[in-house]
N, CA, C and O atoms as a MOPAC input file, in Angstrom:
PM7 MOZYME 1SCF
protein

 N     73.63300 1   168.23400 1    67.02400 1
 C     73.06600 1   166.99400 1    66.51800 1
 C     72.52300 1   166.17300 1    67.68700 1
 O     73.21800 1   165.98500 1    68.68600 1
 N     71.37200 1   165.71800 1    67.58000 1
 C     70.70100 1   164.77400 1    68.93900 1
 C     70.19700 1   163.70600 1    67.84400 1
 O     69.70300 1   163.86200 1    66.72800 1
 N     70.55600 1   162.41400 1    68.69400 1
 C     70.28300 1   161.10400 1    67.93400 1
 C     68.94200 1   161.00200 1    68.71800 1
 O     68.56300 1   161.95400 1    69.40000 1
 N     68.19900 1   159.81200 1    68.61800 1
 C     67.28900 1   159.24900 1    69.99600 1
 C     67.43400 1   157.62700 1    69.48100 1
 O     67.65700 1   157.02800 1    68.42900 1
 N     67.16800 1   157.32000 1    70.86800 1
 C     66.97100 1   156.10000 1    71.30100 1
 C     65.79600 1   155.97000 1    71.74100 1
 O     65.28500 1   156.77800 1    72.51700 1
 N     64.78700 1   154.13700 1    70.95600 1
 C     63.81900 1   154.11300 1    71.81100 1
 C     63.52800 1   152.87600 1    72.17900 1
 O     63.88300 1   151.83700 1    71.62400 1
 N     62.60000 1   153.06100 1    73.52400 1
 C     62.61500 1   152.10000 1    73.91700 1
 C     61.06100 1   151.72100 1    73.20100 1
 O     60.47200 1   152.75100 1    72.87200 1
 N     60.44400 1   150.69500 1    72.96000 1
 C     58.88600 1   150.64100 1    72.32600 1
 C     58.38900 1   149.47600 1    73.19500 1
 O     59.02500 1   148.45500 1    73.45900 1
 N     57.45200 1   149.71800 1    73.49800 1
 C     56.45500 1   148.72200 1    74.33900 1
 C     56.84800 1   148.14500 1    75.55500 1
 O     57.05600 1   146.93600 1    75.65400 1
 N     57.00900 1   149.24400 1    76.85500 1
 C     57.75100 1   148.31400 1    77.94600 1
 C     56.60300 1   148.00600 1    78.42500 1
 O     55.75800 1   148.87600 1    78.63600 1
 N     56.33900 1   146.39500 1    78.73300 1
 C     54.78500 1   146.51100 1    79.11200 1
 C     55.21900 1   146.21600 1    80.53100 1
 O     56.17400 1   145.48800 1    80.80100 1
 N     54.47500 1   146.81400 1    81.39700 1
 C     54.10400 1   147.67800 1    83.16400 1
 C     52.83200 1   146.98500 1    83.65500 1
 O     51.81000 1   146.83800 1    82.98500 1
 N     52.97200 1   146.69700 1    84.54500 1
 C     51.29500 1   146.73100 1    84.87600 1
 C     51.57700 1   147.83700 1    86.49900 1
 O     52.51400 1   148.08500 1    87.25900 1
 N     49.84400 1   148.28800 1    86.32700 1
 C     50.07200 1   149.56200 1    87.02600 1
 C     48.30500 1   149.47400 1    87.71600 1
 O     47.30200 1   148.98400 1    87.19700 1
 N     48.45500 1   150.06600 1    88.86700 1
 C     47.26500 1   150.16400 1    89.48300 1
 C     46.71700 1   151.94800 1    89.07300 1
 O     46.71600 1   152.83400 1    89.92700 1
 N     46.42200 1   152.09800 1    88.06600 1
 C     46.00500 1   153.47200 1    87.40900 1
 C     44.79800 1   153.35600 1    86.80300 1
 O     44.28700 1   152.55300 1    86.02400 1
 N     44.31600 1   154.79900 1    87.59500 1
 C     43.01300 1   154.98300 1    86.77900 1
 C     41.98200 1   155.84500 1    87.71300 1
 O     42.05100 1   156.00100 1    88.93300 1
 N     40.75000 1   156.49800 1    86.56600 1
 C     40.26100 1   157.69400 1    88.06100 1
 C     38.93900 1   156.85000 1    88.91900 1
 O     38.96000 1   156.80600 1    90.14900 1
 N     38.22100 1   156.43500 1    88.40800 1
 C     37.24000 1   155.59000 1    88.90900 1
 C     38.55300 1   154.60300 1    90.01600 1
 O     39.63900 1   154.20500 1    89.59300 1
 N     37.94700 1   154.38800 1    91.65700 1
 C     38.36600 1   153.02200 1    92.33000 1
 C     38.39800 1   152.19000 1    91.74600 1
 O     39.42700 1   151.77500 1    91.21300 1
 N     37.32300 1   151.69000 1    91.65500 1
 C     36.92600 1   150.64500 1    90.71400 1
 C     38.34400 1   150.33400 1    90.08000 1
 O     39.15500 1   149.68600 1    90.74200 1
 N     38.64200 1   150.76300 1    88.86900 1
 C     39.85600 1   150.32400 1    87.56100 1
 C     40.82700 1   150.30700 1    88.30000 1
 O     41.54600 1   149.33700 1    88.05500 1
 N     41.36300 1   151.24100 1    89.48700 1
 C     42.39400 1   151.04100 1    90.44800 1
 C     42.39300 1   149.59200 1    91.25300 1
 O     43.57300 1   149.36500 1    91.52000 1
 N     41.93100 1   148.99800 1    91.52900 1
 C     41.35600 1   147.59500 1    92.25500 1
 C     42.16600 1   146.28500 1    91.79900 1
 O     42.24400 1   145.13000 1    92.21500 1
 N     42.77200 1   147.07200 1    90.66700 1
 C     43.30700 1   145.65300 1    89.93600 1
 C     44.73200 1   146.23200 1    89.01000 1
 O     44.61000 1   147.29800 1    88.40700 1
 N     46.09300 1   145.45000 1    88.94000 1
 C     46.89200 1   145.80600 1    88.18200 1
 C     46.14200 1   145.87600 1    86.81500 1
 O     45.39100 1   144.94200 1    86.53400 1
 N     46.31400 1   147.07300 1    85.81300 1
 C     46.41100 1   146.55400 1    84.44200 1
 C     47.41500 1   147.24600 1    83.24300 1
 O     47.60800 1   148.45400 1    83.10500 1
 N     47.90200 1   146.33700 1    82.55600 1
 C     48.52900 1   146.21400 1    81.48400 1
 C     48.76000 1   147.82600 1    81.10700 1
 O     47.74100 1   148.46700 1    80.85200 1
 N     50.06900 1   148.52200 1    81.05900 1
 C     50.62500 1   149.63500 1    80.36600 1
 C     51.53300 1   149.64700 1    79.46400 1
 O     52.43200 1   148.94700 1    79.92900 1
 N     51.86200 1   150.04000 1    78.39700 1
 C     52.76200 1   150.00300 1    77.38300 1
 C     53.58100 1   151.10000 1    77.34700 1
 O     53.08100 1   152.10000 1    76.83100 1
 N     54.79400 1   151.19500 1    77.78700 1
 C     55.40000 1   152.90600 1    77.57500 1
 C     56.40900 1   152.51200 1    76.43200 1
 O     57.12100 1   151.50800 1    76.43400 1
 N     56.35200 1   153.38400 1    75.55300 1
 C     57.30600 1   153.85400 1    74.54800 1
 C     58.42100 1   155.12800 1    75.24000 1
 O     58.26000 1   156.30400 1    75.56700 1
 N     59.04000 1   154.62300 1    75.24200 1
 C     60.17200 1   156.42500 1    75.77500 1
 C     61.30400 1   156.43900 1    74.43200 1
 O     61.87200 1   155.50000 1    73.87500 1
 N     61.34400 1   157.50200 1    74.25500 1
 C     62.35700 1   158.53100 1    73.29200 1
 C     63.55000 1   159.13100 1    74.03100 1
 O     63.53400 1   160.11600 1    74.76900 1
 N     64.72200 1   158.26200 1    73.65800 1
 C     65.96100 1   159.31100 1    74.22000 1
 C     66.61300 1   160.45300 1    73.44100 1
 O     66.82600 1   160.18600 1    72.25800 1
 N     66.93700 1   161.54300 1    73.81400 1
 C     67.44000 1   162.04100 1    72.86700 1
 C     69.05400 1   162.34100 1    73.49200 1
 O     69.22900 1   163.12200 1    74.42700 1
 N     70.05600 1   161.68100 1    72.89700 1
 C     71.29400 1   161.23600 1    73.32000 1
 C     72.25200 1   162.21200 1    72.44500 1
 O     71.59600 1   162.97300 1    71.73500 1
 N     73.31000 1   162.32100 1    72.36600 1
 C     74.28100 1   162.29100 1    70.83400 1
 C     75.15000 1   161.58700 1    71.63900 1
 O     75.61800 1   161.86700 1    72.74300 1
 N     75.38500 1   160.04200 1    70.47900 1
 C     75.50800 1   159.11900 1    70.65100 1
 C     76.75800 1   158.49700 1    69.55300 1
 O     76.78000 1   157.33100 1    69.16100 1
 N     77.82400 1   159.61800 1    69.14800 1
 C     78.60200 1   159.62200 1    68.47400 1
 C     80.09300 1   159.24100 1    69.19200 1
 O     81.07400 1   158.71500 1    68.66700 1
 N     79.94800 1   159.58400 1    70.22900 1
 C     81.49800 1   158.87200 1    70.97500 1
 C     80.97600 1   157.62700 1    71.32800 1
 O     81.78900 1   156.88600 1    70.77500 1
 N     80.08300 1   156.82500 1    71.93300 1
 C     79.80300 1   155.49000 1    71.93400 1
 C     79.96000 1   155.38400 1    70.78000 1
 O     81.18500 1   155.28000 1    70.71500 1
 N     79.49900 1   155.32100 1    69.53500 1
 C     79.45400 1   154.80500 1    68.23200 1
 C     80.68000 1   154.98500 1    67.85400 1
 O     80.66500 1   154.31400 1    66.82200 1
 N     82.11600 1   155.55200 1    67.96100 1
 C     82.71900 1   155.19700 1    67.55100 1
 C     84.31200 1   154.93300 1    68.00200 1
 O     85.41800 1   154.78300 1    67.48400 1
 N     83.51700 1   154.99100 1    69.64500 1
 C     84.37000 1   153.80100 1    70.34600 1
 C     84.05700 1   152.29100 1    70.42300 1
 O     84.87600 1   151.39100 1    70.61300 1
 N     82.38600 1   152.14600 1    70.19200 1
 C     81.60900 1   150.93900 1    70.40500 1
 C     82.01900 1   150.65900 1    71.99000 1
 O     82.23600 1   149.57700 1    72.53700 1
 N     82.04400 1   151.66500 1    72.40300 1
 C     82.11600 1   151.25700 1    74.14700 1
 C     80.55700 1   151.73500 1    75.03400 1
 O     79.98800 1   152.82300 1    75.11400 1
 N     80.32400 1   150.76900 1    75.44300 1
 C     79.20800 1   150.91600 1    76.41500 1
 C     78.92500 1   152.23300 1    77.05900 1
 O     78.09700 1   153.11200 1    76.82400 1
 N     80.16700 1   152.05000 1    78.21900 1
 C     80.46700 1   153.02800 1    79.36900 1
 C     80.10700 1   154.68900 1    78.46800 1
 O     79.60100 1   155.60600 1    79.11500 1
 N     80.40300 1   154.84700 1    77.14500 1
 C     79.86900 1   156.02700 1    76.97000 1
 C     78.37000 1   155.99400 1    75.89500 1
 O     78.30300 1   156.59600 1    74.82400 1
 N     77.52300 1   155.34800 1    76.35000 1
 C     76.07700 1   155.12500 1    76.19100 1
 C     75.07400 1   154.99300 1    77.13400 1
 O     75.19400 1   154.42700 1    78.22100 1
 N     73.86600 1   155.64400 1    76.59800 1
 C     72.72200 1   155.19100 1    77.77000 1
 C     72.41900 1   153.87100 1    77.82200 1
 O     72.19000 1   153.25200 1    76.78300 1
 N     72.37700 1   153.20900 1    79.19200 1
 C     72.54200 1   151.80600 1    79.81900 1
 C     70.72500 1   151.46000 1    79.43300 1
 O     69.89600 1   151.60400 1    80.33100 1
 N     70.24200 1   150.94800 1    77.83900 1
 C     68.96100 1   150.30700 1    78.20900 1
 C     68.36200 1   149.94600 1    78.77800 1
 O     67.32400 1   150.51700 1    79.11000 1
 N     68.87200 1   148.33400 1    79.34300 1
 C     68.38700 1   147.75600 1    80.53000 1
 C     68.50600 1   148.82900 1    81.57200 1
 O     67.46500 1   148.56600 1    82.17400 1
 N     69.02400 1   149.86300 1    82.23500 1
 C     68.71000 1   150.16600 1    83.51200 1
 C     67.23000 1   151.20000 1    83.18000 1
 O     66.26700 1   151.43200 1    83.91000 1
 N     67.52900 1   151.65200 1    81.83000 1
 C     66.28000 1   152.13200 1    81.46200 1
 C     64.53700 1   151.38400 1    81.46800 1
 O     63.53900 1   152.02300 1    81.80100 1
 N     64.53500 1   150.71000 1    81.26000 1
 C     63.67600 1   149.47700 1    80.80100 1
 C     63.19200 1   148.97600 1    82.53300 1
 O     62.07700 1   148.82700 1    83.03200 1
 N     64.45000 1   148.83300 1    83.05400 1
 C     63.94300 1   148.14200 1    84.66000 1
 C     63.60100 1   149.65600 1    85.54500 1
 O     63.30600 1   149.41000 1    86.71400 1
 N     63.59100 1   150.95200 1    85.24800 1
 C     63.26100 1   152.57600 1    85.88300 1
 C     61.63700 1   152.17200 1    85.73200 1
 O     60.66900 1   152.02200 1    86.47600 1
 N     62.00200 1   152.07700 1    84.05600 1
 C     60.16400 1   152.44800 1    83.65300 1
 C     58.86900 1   151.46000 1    84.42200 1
 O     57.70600 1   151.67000 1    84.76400 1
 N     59.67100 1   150.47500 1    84.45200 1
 C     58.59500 1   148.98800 1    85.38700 1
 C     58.81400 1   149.69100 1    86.90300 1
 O     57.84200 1   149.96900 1    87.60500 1
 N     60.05800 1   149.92000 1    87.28500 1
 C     59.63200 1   149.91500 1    88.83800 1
 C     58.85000 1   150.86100 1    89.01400 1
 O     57.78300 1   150.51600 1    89.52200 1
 N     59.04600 1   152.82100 1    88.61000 1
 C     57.91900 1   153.88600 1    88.67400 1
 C     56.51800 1   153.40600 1    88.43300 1
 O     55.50200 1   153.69600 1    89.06400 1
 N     56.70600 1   152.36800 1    87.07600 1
 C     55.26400 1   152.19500 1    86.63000 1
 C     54.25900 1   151.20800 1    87.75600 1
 O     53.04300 1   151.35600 1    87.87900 1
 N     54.90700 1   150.43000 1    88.33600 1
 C     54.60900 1   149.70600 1    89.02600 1
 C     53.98900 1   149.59300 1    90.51300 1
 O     53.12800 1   148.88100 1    91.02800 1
 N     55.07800 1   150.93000 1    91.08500 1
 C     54.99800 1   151.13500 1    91.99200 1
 C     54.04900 1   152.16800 1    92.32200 1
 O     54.02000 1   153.17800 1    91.61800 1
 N     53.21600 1   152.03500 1    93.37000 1
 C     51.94700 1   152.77600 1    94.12100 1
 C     50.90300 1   153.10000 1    93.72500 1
 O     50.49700 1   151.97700 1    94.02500 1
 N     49.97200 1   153.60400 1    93.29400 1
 C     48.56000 1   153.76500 1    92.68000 1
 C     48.36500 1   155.07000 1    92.38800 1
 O     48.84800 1   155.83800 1    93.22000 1
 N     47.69000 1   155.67100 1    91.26800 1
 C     47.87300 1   156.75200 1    90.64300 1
 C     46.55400 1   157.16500 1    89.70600 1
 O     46.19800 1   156.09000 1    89.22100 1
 N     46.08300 1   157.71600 1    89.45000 1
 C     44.75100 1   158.78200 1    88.81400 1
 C     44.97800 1   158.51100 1    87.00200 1
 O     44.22600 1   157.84600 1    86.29000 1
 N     46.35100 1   159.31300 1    86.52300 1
 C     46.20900 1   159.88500 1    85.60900 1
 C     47.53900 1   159.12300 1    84.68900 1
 O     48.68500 1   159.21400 1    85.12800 1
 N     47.26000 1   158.40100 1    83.43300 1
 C     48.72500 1   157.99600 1    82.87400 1
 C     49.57700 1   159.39300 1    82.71300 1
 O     50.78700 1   159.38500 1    82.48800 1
 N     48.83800 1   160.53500 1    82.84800 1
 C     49.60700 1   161.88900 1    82.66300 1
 C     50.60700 1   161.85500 1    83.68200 1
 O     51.75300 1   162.12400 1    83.32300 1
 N     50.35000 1   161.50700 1    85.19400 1
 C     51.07200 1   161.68400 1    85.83700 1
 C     52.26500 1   160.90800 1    85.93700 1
 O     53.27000 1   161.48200 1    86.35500 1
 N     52.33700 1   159.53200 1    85.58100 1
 C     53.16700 1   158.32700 1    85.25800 1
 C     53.94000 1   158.84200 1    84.28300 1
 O     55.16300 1   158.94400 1    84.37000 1
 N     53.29700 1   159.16900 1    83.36900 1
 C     54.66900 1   159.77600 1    81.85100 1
 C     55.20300 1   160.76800 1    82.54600 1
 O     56.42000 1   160.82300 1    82.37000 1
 N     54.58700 1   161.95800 1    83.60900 1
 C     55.61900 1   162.94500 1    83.84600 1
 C     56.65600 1   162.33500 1    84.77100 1
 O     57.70900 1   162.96700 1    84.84900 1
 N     56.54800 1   161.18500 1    85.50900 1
 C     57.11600 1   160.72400 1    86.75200 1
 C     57.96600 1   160.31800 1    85.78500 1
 O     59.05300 1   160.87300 1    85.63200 1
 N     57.64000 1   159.50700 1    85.18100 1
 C     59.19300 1   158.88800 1    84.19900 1
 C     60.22900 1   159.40700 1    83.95800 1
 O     61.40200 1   159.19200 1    84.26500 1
 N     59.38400 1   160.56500 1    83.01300 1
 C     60.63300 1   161.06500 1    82.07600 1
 C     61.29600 1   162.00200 1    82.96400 1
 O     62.37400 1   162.39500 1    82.51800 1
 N     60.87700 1   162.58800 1    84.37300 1
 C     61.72200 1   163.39800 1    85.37000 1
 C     62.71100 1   162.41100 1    85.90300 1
 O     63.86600 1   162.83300 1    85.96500 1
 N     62.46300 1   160.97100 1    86.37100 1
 C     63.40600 1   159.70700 1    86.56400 1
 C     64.31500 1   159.52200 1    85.82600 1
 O     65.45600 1   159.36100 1    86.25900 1
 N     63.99600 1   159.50100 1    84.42100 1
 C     65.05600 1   159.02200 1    83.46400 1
 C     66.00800 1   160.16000 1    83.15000 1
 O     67.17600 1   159.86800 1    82.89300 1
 N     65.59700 1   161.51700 1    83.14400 1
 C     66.30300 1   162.39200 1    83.26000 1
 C     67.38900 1   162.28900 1    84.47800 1
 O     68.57600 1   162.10500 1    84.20700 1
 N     67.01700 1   162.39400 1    85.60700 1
 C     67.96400 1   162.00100 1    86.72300 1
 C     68.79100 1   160.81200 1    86.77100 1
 O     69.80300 1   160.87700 1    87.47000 1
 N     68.49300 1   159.54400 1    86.04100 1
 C     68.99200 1   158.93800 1    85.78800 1
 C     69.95600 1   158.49500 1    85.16300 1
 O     70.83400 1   157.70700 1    85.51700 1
 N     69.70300 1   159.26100 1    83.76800 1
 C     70.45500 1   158.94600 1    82.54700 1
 C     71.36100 1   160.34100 1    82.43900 1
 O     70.90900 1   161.28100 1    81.78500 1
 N     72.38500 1   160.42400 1    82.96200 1
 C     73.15500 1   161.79000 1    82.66400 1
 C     73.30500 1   162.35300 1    81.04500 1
 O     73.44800 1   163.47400 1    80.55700 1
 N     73.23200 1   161.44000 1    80.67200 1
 C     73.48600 1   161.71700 1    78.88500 1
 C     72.53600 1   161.97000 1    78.35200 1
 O     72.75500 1   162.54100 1    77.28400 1
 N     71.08200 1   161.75900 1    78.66900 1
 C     70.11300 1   162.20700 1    78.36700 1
 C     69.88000 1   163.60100 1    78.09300 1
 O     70.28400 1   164.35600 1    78.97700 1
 N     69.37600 1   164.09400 1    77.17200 1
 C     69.03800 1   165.65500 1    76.78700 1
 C     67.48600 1   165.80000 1    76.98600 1
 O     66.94600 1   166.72400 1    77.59300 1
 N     66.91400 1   164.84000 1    76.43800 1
 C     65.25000 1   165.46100 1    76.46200 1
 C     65.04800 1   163.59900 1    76.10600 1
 O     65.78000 1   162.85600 1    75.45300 1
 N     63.22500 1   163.18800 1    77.14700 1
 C     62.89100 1   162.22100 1    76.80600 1
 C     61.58000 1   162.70400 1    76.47100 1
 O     61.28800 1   163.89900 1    76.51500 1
 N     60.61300 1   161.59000 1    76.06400 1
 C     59.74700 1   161.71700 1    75.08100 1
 C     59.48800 1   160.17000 1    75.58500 1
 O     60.09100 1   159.12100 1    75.36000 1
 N     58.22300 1   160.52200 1    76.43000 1
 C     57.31200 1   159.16500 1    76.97800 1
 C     56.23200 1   158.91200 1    76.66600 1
 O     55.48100 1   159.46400 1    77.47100 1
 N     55.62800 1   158.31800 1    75.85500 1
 C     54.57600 1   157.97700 1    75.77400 1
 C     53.63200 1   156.55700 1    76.87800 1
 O     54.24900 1   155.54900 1    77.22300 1
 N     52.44200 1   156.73600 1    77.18500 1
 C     51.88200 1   155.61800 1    78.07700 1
 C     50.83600 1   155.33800 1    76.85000 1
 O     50.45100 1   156.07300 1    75.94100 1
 N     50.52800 1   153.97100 1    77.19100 1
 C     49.11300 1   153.60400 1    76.27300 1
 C     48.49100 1   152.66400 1    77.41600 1
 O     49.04600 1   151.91400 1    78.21900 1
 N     47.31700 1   152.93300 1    77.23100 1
 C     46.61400 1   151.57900 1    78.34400 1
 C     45.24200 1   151.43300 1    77.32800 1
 O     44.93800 1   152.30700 1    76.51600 1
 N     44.49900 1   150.21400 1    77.51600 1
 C     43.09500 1   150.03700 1    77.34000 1
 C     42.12800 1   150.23200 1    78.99600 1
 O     41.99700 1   149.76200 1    80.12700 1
 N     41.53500 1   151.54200 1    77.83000 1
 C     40.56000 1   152.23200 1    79.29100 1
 C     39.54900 1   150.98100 1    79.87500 1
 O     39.08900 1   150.33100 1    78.93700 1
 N     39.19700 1   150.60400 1    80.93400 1
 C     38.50600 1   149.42900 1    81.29900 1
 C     37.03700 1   150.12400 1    81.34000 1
 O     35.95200 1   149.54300 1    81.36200 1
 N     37.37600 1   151.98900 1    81.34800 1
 C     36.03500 1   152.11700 1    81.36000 1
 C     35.24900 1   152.55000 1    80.04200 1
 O     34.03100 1   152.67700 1    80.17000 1
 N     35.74300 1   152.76200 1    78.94100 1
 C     35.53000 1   152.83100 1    77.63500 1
 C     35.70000 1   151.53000 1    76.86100 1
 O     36.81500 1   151.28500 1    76.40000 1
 N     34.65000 1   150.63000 1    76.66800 1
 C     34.85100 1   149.33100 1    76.28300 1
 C     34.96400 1   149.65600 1    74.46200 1
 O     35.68700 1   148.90200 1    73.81100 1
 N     34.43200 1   150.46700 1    73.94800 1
 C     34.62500 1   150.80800 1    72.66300 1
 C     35.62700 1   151.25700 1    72.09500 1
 O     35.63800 1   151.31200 1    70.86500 1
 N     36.70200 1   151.68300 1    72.84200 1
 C     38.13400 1   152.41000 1    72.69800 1
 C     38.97900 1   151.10600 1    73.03100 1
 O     38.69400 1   150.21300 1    73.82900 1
 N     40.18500 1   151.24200 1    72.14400 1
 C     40.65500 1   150.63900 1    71.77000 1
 C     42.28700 1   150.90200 1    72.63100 1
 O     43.18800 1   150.07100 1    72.74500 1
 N     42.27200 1   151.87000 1    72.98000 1
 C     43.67900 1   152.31600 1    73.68400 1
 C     43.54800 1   153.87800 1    73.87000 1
 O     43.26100 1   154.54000 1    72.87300 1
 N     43.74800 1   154.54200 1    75.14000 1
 C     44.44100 1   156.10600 1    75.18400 1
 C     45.89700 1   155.96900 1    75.31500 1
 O     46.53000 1   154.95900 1    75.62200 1
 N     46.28100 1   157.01900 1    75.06500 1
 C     47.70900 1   157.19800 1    75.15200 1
 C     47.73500 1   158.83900 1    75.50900 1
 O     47.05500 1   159.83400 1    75.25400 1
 N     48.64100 1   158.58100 1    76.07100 1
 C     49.37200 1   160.26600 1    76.34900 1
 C     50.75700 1   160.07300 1    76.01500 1
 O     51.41600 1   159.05100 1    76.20800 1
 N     51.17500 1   161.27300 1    75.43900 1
 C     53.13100 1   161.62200 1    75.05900 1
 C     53.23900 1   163.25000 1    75.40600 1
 O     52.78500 1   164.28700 1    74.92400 1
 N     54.31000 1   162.78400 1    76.78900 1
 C     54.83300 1   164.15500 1    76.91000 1
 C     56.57200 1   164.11500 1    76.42100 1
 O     57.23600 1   163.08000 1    76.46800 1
 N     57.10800 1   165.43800 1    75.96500 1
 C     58.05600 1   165.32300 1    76.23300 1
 C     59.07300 1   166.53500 1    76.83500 1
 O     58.99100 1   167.69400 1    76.42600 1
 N     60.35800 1   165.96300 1    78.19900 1
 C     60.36200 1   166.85300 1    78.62400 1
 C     62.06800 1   167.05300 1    78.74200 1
 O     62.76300 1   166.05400 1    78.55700 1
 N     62.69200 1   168.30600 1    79.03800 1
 C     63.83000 1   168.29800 1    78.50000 1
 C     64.82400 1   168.49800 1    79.89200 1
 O     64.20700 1   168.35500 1    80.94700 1
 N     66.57400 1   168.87300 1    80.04300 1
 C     67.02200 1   169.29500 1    80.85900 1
 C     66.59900 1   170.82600 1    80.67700 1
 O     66.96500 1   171.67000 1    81.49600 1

């Protein structure tokens, strides 16, 4: 049995993108991540200590996202979910999605990429 946990809309700002140009400037990222936990001894101890710690989740995804300049949201979702894996021992498989508004497609409304990747 695998439960998931998610996190929805951590908004990031990120110096990403393939043109210089869009790199030049932080902008606005949204990651959704998917935990996939079994989450049945927290639930029915209601004890923390045996659950994945959100907040440390939530503050991973901003600092990776944040930190250094990068081409592809492909590469950011894979950086994550290899982080949160190392991170989160209880973790089984995450499931990251990125969304940004392309600065260079003014008619598009948002890309997104979702990988997901397992132990």
């Amino acid at each position: 049995m695998t439960d998931m946990i998610w996190l929805y809309g951590v908004e990031c700002r990120s110096k990403i993108g393939v043109p210089a140009a869009e790199r030049a400037r932080r902008q606005k990222l949204l990651v959704d991540a998917g935990l996939e936990v079994d989450i049945r001894s927290a639930a029915a101890h209601d004890d923390f200590r045996r659950a994945v710690d959100y907040g440390a989740v939530e503050k991973l995804i901003r600092a990776e996202a944040e930190a250094g300049e990068r081409c592809l949201i492909e590469t950011l979702a894979a950086r994550l979910a290899a982080a949160i894996l190392r991170a989160q021992p209880l973790v089984a498989a995450a499931t990251i999605r990125v969304r940004k508004t392309p600065a260079v497609m003014p008619k598009t409304r948002e890309v997104a990429v979702e990988i997901r990747r397992t132990r």
